[in-house]
TORKOL-4160 file (C-alpha; in steps of 0.2 Angstrom, whole numbers, padded with zeros to 4 digits, m for minus):
218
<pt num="1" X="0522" Y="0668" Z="0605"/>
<pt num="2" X="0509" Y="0657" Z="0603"/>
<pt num="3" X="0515" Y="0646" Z="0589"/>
<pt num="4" X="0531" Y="0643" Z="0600"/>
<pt num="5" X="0520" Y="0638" Z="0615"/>
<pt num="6" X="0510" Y="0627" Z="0606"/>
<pt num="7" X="0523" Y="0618" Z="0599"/>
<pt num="8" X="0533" Y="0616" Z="0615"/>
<pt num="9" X="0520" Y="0609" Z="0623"/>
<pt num="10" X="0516" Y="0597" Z="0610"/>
<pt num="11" X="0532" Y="0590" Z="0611"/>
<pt num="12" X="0534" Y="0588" Z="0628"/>
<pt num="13" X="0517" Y="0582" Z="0632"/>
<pt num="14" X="0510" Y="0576" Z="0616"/>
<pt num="15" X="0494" Y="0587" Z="0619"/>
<pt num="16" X="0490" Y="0605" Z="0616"/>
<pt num="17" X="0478" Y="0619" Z="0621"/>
<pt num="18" X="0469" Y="0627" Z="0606"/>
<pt num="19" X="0468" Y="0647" Z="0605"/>
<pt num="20" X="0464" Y="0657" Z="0592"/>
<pt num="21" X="0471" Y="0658" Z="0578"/>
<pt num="22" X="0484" Y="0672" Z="0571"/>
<pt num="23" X="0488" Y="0671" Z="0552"/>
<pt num="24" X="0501" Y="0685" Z="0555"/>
<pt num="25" X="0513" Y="0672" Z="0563"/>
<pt num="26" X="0529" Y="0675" Z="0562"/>
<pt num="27" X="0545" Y="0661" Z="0566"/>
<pt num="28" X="0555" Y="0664" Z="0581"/>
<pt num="29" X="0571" Y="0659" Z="0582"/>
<pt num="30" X="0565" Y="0650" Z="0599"/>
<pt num="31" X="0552" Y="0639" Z="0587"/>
<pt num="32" X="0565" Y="0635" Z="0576"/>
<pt num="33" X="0578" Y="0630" Z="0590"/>
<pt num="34" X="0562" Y="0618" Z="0597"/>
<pt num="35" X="0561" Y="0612" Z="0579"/>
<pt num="36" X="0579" Y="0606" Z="0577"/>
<pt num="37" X="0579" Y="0599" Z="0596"/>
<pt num="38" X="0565" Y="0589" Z="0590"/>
<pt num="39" X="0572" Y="0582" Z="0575"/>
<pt num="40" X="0589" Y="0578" Z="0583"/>
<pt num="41" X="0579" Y="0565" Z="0596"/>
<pt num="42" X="0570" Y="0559" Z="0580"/>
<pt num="43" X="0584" Y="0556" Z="0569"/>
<pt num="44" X="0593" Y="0548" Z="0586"/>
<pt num="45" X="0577" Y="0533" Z="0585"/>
<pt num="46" X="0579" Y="0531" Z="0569"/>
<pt num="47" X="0583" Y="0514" Z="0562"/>
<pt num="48" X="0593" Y="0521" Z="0547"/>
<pt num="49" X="0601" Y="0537" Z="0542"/>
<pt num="50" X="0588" Y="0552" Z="0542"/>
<pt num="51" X="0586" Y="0562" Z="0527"/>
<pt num="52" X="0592" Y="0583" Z="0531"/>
<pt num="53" X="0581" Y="0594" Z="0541"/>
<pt num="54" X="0572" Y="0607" Z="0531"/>
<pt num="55" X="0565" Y="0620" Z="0543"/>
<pt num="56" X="0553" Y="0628" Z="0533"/>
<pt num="57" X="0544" Y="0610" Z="0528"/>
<pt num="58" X="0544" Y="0608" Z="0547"/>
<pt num="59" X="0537" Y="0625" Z="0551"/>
<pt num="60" X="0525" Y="0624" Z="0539"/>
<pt num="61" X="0518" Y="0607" Z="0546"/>
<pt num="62" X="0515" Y="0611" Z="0565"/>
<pt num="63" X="0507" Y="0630" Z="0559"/>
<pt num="64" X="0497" Y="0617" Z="0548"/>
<pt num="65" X="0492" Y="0608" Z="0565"/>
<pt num="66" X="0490" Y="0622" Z="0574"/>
<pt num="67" X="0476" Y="0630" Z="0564"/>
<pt num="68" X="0468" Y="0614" Z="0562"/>
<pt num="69" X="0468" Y="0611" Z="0580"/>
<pt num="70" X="0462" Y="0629" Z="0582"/>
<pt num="71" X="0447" Y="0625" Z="0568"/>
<pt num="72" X="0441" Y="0609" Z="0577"/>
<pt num="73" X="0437" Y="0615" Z="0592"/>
<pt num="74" X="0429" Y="0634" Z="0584"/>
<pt num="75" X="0417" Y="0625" Z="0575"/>
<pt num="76" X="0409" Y="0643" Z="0575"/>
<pt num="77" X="0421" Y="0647" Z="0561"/>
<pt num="78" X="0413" Y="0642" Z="0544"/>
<pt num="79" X="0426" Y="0644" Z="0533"/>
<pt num="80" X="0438" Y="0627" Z="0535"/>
<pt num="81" X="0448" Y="0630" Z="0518"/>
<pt num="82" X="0467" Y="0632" Z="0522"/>
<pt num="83" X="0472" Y="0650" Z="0526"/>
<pt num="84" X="0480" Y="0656" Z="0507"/>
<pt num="85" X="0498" Y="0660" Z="0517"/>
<pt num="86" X="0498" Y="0642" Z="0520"/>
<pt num="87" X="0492" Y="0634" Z="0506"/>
<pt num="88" X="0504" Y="0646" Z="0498"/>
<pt num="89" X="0519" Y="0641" Z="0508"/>
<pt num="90" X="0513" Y="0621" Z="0506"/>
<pt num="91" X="0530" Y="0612" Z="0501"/>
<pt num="92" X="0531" Y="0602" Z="0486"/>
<pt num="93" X="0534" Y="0587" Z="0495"/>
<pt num="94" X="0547" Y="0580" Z="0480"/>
<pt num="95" X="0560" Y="0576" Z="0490"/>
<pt num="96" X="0563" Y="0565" Z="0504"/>
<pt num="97" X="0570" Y="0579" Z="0516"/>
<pt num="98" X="0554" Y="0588" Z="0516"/>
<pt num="99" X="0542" Y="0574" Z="0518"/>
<pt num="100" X="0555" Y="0569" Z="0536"/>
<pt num="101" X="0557" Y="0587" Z="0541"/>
<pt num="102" X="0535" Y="0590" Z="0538"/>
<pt num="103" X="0533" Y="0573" Z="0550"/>
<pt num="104" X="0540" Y="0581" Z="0564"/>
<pt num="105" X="0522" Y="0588" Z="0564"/>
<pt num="106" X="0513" Y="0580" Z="0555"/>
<pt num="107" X="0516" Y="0563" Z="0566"/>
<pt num="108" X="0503" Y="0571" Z="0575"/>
<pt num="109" X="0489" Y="0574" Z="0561"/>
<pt num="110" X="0481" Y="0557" Z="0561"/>
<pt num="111" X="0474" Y="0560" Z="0576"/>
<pt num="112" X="0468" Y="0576" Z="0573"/>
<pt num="113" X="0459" Y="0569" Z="0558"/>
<pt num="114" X="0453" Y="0556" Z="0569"/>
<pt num="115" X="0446" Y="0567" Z="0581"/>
<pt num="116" X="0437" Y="0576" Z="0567"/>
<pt num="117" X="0430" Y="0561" Z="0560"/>
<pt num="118" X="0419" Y="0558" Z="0576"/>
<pt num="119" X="0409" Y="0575" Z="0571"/>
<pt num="120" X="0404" Y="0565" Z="0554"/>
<pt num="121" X="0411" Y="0557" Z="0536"/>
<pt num="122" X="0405" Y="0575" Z="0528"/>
<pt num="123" X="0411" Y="0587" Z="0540"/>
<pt num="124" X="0420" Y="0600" Z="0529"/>
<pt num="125" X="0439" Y="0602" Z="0539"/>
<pt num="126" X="0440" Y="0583" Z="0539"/>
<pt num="127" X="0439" Y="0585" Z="0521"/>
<pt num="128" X="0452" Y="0596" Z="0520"/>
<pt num="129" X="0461" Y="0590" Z="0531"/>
<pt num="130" X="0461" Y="0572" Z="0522"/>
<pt num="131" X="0465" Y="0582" Z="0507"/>
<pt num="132" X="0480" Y="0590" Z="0514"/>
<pt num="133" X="0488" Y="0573" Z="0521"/>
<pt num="134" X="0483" Y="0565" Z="0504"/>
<pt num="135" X="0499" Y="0575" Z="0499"/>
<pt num="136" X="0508" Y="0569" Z="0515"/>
<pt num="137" X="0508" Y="0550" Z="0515"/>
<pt num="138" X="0515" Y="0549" Z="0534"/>
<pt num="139" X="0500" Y="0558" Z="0540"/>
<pt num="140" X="0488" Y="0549" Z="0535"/>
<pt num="141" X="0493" Y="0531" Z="0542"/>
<pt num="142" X="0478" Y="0524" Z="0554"/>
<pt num="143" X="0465" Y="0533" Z="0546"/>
<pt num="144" X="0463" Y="0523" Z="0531"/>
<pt num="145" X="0461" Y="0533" Z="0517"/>
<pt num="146" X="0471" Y="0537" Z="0500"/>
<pt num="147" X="0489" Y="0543" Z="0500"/>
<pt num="148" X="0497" Y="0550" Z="0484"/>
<pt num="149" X="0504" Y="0536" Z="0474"/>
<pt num="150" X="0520" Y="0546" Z="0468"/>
<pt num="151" X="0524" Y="0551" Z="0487"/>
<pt num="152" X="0521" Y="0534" Z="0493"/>
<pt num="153" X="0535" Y="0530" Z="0481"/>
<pt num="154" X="0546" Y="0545" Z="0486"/>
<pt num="155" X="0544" Y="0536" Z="0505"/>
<pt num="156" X="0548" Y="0520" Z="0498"/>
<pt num="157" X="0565" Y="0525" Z="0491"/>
<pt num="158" X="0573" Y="0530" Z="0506"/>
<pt num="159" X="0576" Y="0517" Z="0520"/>
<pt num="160" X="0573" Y="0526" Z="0536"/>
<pt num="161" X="0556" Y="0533" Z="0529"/>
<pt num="162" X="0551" Y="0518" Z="0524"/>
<pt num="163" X="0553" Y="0510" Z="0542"/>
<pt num="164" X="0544" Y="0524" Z="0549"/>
<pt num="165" X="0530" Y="0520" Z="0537"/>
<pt num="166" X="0530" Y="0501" Z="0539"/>
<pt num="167" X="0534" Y="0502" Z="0560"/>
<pt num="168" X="0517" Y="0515" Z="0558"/>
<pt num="169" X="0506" Y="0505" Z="0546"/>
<pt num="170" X="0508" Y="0488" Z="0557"/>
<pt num="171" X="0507" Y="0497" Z="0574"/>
<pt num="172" X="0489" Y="0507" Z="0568"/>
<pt num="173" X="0483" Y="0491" Z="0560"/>
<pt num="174" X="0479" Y="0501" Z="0544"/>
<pt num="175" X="0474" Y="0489" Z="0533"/>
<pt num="176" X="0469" Y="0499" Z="0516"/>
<pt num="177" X="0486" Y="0505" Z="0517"/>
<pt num="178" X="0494" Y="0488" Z="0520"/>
<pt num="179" X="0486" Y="0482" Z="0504"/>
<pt num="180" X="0493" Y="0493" Z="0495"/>
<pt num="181" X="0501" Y="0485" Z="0481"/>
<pt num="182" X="0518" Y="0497" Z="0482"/>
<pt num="183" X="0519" Y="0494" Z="0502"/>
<pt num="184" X="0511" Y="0476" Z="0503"/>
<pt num="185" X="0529" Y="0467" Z="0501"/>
<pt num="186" X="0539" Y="0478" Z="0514"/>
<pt num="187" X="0523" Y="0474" Z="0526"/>
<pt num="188" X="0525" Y="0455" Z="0521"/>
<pt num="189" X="0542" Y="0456" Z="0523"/>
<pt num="190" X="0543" Y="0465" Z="0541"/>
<pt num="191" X="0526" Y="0454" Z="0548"/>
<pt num="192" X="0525" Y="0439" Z="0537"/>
<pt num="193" X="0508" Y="0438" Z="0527"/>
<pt num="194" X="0497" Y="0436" Z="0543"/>
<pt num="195" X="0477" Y="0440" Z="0540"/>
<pt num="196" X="0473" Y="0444" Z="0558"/>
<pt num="197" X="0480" Y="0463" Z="0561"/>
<pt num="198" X="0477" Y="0461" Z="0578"/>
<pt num="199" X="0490" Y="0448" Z="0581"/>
<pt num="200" X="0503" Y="0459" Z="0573"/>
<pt num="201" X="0518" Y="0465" Z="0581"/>
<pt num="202" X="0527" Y="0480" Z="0578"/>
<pt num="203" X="0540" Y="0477" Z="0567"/>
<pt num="204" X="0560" Y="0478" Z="0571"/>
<pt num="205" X="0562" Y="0486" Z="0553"/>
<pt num="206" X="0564" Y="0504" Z="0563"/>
<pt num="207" X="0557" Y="0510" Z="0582"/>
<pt num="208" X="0545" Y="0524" Z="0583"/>
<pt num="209" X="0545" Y="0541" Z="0592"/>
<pt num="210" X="0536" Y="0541" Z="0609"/>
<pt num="211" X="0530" Y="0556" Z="0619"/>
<pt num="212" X="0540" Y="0550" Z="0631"/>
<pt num="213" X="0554" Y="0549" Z="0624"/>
<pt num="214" X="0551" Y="0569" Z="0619"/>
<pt num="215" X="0548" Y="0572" Z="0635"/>
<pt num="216" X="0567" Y="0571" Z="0643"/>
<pt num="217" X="0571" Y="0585" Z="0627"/>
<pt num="218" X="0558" Y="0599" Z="0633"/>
């Protein structure tokens, strides 16, 4: 199945190989089995105790990915609004299990947007996809842009999120995020107040997940 595949290969390479896209998926038991194998090895890096799996959050994010993956390199296809089975499905990111469950994807987002933005500020995916990770705070770290205030609080509230966030912000040098005035004292606290981002050192306030480190699970 090719959601499976893809996501199999994402985890165990970092990379993946676009196709077309089917909005008829459905979730195997294999794709949810990935999923949890995934989240156990992310939970195992944490530097605090990560909040409950939810599957669905998590399924949702890497179909997210997928189609965006998919849409970047059709650029035949005109139509870059979220398919309405996804958008329908979106969680509503209130809690902190959801927001760590859709990361196991979403860790991966940034550079998606990244890629996009190399085709131009105004394409009309990166918009959507910006809009989409606006929601999803984690996302969106490296690519400087605005994050939801009330789910950069949800974040904030639990430890091991908020070490993902910080370890993130300082290893990306994102500096609109590091000024925000909600995050500026845990960066201050983790760094010290230093002006030169390039002579920042990721923090020991959590670790982050590597590809590598997947790698030895798939």
């Amino acid at each position: 199945m090719f959601i499976s595949s893809f996501v199999r290969q994402l985890f165990a390479t970092g990379t993946v190989v676009a196709v077309s896209w089917d909005d008829s998926i459905e979730i195997s038991e294999e794709l949810a089995e990935t999923i949890r194998a995934a989240d156990a090895l992310a939970r195992a890096e944490a530097a605090f105790e990560a909040p409950q799996l939810d599957l669905k959050a998590a399924e949702w994010s890497l179909q997210v990915l997928a189609w965006g993956c998919n849409l970047l390199m059709n650029r035949t296809e005109v139509n870059t609004n979220l398919p309405i089975r996804l958008a329908e499905q979106e969680p509503k990111g209130e809690s902190v299990r959801e927001h760590w469950s859709a990361d196991l994807g979403f860790r991966f987002f940034n550079s998606l947007i990244l890629r996009c933005q190399q085709i131009g500020p105004y394409d009309s995916l990166l918009q959507q996809l910006i809009q989409i990770g606006h929601r999803w705070p984690l996302s969106l770290v490296g690519v400087q842009a605005d994050v939801s205030q009330a789910k950069l609080e949800l974040l904030l509230s639990n430890n091991c999120l908020r070490s993902v966030l910080v370890d993130r912000v300082v290893e990306s040098k994102d500096e609109q995020l590091a000024q925000h005035p909600l995050l500026a004292p845990h960066i201050a606290q983790a760094v010290g107040a230093h002006p030169n981002f390039k002579q920042w050192q990721t923090s020991n306030s959590g670790k982050l997940e590597t590809v590598a480190k997947l790698k030895q699970w798939f």
